[in-house]
N, C-alpha and C positions, 0 to 999 in steps of 0.2 A: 281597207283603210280609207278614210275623208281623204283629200285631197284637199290644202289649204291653196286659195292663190293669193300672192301678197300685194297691196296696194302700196306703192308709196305716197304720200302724203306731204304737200308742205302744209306745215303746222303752221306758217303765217296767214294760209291762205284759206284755213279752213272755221274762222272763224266767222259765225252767223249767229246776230241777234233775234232773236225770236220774246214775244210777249208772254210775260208767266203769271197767271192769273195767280191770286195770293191764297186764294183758296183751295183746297186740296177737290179731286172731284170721285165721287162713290162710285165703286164698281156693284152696287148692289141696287137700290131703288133709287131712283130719280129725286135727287134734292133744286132748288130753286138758287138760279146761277146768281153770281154777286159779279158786281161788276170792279170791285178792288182788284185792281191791277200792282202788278209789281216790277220792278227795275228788268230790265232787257235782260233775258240768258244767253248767253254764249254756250251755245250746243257743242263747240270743239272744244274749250274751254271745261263745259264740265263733265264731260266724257274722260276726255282726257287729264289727269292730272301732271303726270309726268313726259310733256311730250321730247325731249331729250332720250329717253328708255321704252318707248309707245310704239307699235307699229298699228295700223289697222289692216285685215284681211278679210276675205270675206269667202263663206262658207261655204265650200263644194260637196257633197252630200246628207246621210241624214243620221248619221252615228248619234249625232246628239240631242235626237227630238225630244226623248226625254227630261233632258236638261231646259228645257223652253227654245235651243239652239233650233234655230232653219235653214237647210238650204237656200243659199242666197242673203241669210245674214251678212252685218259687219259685225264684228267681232276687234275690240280695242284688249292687244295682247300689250303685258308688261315684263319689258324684262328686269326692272326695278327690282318687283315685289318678290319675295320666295315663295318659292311652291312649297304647298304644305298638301297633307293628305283631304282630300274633300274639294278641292280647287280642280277648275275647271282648267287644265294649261294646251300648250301648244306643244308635241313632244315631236323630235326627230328619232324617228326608227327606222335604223339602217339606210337613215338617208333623206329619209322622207317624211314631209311633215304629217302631222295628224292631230286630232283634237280629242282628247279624251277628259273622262276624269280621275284625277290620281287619286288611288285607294291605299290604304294598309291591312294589308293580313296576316297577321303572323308578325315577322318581320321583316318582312320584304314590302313590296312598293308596287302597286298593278297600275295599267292605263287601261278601264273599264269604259266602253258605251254605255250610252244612255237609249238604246234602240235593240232590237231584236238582230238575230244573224253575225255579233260582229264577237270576233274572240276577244279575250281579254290577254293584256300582253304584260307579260312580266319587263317593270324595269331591271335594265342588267345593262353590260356593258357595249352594247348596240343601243343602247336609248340613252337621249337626250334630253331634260325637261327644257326647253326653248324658252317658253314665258308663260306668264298667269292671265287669263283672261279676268278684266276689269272691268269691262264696262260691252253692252252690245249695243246695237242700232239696225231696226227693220220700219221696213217702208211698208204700208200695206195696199 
């Protein structure tokens, strides 16, 4: 299993304006940059929508490389939103947390990796879904 470690967060404090260019930018060939600027982002702000129900943690292992998740991510979990099948959540099994993604088979409910090596865990009643991953954040 990943090992989650949890940051706590003051949400007063984590707000930072950064400049948003108005223009979208290509990940394919090279277009000619515009210089239209737009109103200041608050990166905590729009990460987070629900910071009342929000925690941020950040990623110990690599269960989730598949999913675009990294070792050393931050990872903005909600416990607002419901977990549906397809979502990326935060689940406690038998204690401890973990990051999976919730599947349906049948009619049961799995906590599937995104990475080679990792078993797939049936929910049941040693599991928890904890919260829905909404939003991530990597430094490169």
């Amino acid at each position: 299993m990943s090992a989650l470690r949890l940051h706590e967060l003051s949400f007063e404090i984590v707000p930072l304006d950064a400049r948003l260019l108005l223009c979208s930018t290509p990940a394919g060939f090279p277009s000619p940059a515009a210089d239209d600027m737009e109103e200041p982002i608050d990166l905590g702000t729009w990460l987070i929508e629900q910071p009342a129900a929000s925690y941020v943690m950040r990623v110990d292992g690599h269960s989730m490389i598949g999913a675009g998740i990294n070792d050393g991510d931050l990872i903005v979990v909600s416990r607002a939103k419901k977990p549906r099948a397809g979502h990326v959540v935060v689940a406690l099994v038998h204690g401890d947390r973990t990051l999976k993604r919730l599947k349906r088979a049948g009619d049961r409910l799995w906590l599937i990796a995104e990475a080679e090596g990792y078993d797939a865990i049936i929910v049941d009643e040693n599991v928890e879904i904890w919260g829905v991953v909404v939003g991530l954040a990597r430094r490169y």
